[in-house]
Residue, then its C-alpha position, 0 to 999 in steps of 0.5 A: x550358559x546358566x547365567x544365560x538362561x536365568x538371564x533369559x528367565x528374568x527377561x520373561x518374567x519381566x515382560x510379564x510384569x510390564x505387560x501387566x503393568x501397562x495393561x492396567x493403564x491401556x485400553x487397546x486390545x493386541x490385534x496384530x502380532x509383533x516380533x524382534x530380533x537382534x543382530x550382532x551390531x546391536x540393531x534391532x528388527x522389528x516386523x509385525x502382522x501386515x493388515x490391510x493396506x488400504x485401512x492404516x494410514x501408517x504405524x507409530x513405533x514406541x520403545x522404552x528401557x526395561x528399567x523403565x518401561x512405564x514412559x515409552x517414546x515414540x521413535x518413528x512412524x513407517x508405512x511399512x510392517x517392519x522397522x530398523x531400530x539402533x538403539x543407544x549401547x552401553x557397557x551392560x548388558x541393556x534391555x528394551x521393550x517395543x510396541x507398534x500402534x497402528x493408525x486406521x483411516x478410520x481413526x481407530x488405533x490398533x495395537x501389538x504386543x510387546x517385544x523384549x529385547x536384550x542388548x549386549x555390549x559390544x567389545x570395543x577394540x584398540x588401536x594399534x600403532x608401530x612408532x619406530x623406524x626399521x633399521x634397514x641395512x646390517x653387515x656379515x659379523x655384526x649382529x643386527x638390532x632393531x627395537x620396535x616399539x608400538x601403541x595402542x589408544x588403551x592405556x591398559x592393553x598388553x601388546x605381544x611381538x611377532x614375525x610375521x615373515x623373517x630369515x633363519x634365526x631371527x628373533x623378536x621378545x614378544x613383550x619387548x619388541x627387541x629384534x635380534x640377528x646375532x649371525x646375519x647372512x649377506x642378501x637381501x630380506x622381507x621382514x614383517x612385524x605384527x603387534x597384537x593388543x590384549x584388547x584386540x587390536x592390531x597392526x604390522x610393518x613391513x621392511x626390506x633388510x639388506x645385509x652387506x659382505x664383511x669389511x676388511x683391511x688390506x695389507x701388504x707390499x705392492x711390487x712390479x714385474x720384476x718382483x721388486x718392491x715398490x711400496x707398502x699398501x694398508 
């Protein structure tokens, strides 16, 4: 909150400066009030004073970086007193300021005052990606594995296992991905994976496991109705 705030502090005291600055080298007098404001995405709203329709011809749209306020560059020109702005982002937090001019019929030139606006880098999420194969059938008696391995676009993530949707008992490493059924039950299973990244990324799998009965041999001698042998069977 504090860093917030001195943050906020410099902003103010920068915009002070340029409009100093520019102040010495423009003519124009402020006639018409502009205002900003940035949404989450990093787009910028501009709206000012509407003036009479019938005297301006349209309204030319300038913005300049903070850090070098004095070599604005007209981006567009609107008929209209408001404009959608997405300026360039990068990994640091970047600042912008605005000024609108507007051009009378009469060929006078009326300008606003400047904005200051702060842009804030976005976070930008991974990708995540499960590469393995389910193992899809198990048997009574057998324990049942599955190794799950996934990737993520950013080589520095961490990426956390879950089960998202599994029968009673069984289990999943969180960091290794290892899926483990030590008693498995004979039916028919839904089973979900989640992979979360440390970089927010994420991405899930779905599969049906099917556990058969326990298999067994068979031993012994084969009579007939009388109780006689007729051979012996394994």
């Amino acid at each position: 909150m504090l860093r917030r705030l001195g943050m906020m502090f410099m902003l103010v005291l920068a915009l002070l400066v340029i409009g100093s600055s520019v102040a010495q080298t423009q003519t124009s007098v402020v006639l018409f009030i502009l205002n900003a404001k940035v949404d989450v995405g990093g787009k910028v709203y501009l709206f000012w004073t509407r003036l009479p329709v019938d005297s301006v011809q349209y309204y030319a749209v300038y913005r300049a970086p903070m850090s070098n306020a004095m070599t604005f560059t007209r981006i567009d020109s609107t008929t209209k007193n408001e404009y959608v702005d997405t300026p360039p982002l990068t990994s640091v937090l970047t600042t912008y300021v605005y000024y609108v001019e507007a051009k009378m019929k009469g060929g006078t030139i009326l300008r606003s005052n400047m904005a200051l606006v702060a842009l804030w880098p976005i976070p930008r999420t991974d990708v995540v990606r499960i590469t393995s194969v389910p193992v899809r059938t198990g048997a009574v008696g057998v324990v049942y594995t599955y190794q799950v391995n996934a990737v993520s676009s950013d080589s520095t993530a961490t990426l956390k296992y879950a089960l998202a949707l599994k029968p009673e008992g069984m289990t999943i490493g969180a960091s290794t991905g290892l899926i483990e059924w030590r008693q498995p039950r004979r039916g028919i299973y839904r089973i979900i994976v989640a992979v979360v990244s440390s970089k927010g990324g994420k991405a899930s799998q779905e599969y049906t496991l099917v556990i058969s009965g326990a298999t067994g041999t068979i031993a012994g001698t084969v009579t007939d109705t009388a109780a006689k042998p007729l051979g012996r069977i394994v």
